[in-house]
Phi, psi and omega in degrees: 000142194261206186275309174320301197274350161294330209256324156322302181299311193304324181289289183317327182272353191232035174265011164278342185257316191293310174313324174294314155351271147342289186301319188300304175307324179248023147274320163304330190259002136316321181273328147308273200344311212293313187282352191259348199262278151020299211275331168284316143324272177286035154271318199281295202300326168294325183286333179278355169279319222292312184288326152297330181285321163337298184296301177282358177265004168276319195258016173045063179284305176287318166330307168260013177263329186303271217296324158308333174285296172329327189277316193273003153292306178285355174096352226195135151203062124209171173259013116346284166343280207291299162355310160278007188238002173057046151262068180336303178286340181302304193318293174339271192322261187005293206297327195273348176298321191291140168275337178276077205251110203267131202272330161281349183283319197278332154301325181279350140325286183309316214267339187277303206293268187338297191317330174288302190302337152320299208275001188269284134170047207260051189292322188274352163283337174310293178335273178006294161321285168332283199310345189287322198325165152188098174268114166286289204261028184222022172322310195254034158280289195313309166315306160321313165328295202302330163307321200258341171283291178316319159306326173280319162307294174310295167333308163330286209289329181319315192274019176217054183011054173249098198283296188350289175322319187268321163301318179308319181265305199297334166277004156298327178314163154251155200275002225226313182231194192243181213293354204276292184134045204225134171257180227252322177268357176293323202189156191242048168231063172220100189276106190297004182267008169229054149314156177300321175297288200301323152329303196294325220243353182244006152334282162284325164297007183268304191306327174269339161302324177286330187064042177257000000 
């Protein structure tokens, strides 16, 4: 046999193993590319939750997507809003949501919530109400608020003539400021015979001089 036809027979017997080969090598190197395309995909998928939850927790996205729900449950999205609709409580939820929390947002709150309990005739949840309060920088708001309950609660009690009752709210008042919600070192228009008590108390001695 000659060297051509050995190297013939050798080729023949071994193009079933190069083939096999051959096949093996581009199933590896499929399978890479498949597994390194894999590792790419969920790098991406991964950088892209990471840069949303980022992006929304800077731009605090769940927060105004909550309070966007929210609003359109309550009807209102300010407590402006919600004020002209005469929704008190709405107002409320808004003012504790806000991270900027305004002590005028919060008397004008304060004053629609009394006005209601005024026109309802709901003085002692008014009071109440009132007495929980705390303004720093609106004290003689508040006070003044509280004055205009009490005159009305006396008032109240006058026209359906029970003066125990109506002495009982006039002595709540304070003795200390004027109708302004101002004490005597607050301002130099203050007259102690017209503190929120002495008004309240001289109310009724009006009421009983008329005898009606």
């Amino acid at each position: 046999m000659s060297a051509k036809e050995s190297w013939s027979t050798v080729s023949k017997s071994l193009a079933p193993i190069l083939g096999k080969t051959k096949s093996v090598n581009k199933f590896k190197k499929r399978r890479n590319v498949l597994f390194l395309t894999s590792i790419g995909v969920f790098a991406f998928l991964a950088w892209f939750i990471i840069m949303r939850w980022i992006y929304r927790g800077i731009t605090n996205a769940d927060y105004k997507e909550e309070l966007a729900q929210k609003e359109s449950e309550l009807g209102c999205n300010s407590i402006r809003d919600c004020l002209e609709k005469d929704s008190v409580k709405a107002a409320r939820y808004l003012f504790s949501q806000d991270n900027i929390k305004s002590d005028l947002d919060l008397l004008e709150i304060i004053k629609a919530e009394s006005n209601r309990f005024i026109r309802e005739k709901k003085f002692e949840e008014g009071w109440t109400a009132l007495e929980k309060e705390k303004l720093d920088l609106y004290k003689s708001e508040l006070l003044k608020q509280k004055f205009e309950l009490l005159t009305a609660a006396v008032d109240n009690a006058l026209s359906e003539n029970k003066l125990d009752e109506a002495k009982k709210w006039a002595l709540k008042a304070s003795p200390d400021h004027n109708k302004d919600g101002y004490t005597k070192e607050e301002t130099n228009e203050f007259n102690e015979k017209e503190t929120q008590r002495n008004l309240l108390i001289k109310r009724i001695k009006d009421f009983q001089k008329l005898g009606i």
